[in-house]
C-alpha positions in Angstrom: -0.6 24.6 -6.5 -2.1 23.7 -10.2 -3.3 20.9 -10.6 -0.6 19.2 -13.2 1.9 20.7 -10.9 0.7 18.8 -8.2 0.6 16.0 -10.1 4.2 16.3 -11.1 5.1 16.7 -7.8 2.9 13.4 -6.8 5.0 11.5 -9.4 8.1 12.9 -8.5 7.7 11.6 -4.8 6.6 8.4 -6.1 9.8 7.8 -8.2 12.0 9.3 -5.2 10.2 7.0 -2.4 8.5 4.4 -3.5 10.7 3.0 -6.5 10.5 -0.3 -4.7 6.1 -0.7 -5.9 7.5 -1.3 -9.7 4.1 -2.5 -11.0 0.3 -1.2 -10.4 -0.1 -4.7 -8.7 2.6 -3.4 -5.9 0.2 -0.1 -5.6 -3.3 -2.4 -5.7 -1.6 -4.3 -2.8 -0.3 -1.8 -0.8 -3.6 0.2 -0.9 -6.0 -2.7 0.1 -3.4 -3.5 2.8 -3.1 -0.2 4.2 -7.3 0.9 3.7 -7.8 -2.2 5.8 -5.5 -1.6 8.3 -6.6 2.0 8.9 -10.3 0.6 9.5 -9.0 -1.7 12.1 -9.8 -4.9 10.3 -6.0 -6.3 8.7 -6.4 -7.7 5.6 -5.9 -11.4 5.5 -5.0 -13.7 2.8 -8.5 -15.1 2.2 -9.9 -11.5 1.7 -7.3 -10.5 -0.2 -7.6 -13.4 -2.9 -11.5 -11.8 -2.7 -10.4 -8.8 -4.0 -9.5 -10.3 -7.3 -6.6 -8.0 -8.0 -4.8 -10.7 -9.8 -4.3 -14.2 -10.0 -3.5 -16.3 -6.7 0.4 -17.1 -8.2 0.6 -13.0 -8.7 -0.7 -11.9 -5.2 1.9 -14.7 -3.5 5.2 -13.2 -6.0 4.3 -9.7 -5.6 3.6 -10.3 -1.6 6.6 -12.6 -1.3 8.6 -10.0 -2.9 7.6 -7.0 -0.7 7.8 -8.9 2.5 11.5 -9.5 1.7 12.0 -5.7 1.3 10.2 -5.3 5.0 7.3 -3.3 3.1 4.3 -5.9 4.4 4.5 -7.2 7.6 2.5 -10.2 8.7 1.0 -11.4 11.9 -1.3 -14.5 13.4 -4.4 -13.2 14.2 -4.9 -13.0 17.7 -8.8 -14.2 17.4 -7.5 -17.8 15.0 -3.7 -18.5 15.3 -4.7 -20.3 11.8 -5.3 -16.6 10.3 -2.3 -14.6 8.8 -3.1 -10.7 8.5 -1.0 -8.5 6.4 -0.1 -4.8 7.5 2.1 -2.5 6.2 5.3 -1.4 8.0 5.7 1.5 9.8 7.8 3.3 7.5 6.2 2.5 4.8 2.9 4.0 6.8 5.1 7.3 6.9 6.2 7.4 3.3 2.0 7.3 2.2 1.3 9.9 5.5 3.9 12.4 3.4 2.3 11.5 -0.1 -1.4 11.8 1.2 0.1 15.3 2.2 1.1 15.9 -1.4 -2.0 15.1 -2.7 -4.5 16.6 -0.8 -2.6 19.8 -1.2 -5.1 23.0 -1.4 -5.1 24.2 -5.2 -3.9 27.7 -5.4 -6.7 29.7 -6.7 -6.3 31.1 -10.2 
């Protein structure tokens, strides 16, 4: 595959799958999330503010907004109950398993 085919084909997946991340904050949130849940450490709130991807009032609406469409997930930490760690749902896991796919696709030799 060329390379501007394959990144047509990226963006078309995107628009077909993943019309609910409307803004590059939704994509910035969902990659942290999803990096630090496949090292085994879930992001938390704290560590995400750290990350200065936006303002605290952002973060919360665009994290409010894809926990209502059962994107993010949260759970206590089982080390401190005080602790809320965000992961991404399992079908959301999928959707990115699919796109990684897309994108690391082996370029066709010319």
């Amino acid at each position: 595959m060329q390379y501007f085919a394959r990144l047509r084909a990226a963006r078309l997946f995107e628009r077909l799958h993943m019309g609910a991340l409307e803004k590059i904050e939704d994509f910035d949130l969902v990659r942290e999330i999803g990096f630090h849940q496949e090292q085994g450490r879930p992001l938390t709130m704290k560590r995400l503010y750290l990350l200065d991807l936006g303002s605290v009032a952002t973060i919360q609406r665009r994290l409010r907004r894809l926990r209502k469409l059962g994107l993010i997930l949260q759970r206590q930490s089982a080390d401190d109950r005080r602790v809320v760690e965000l992961l991404l749902s399992p079908k959301l896991l999928k959707v990115f398993a699919k796109y990684a796919a897309i994108l690391a696709a082996a370029p066709e030799q010319a």
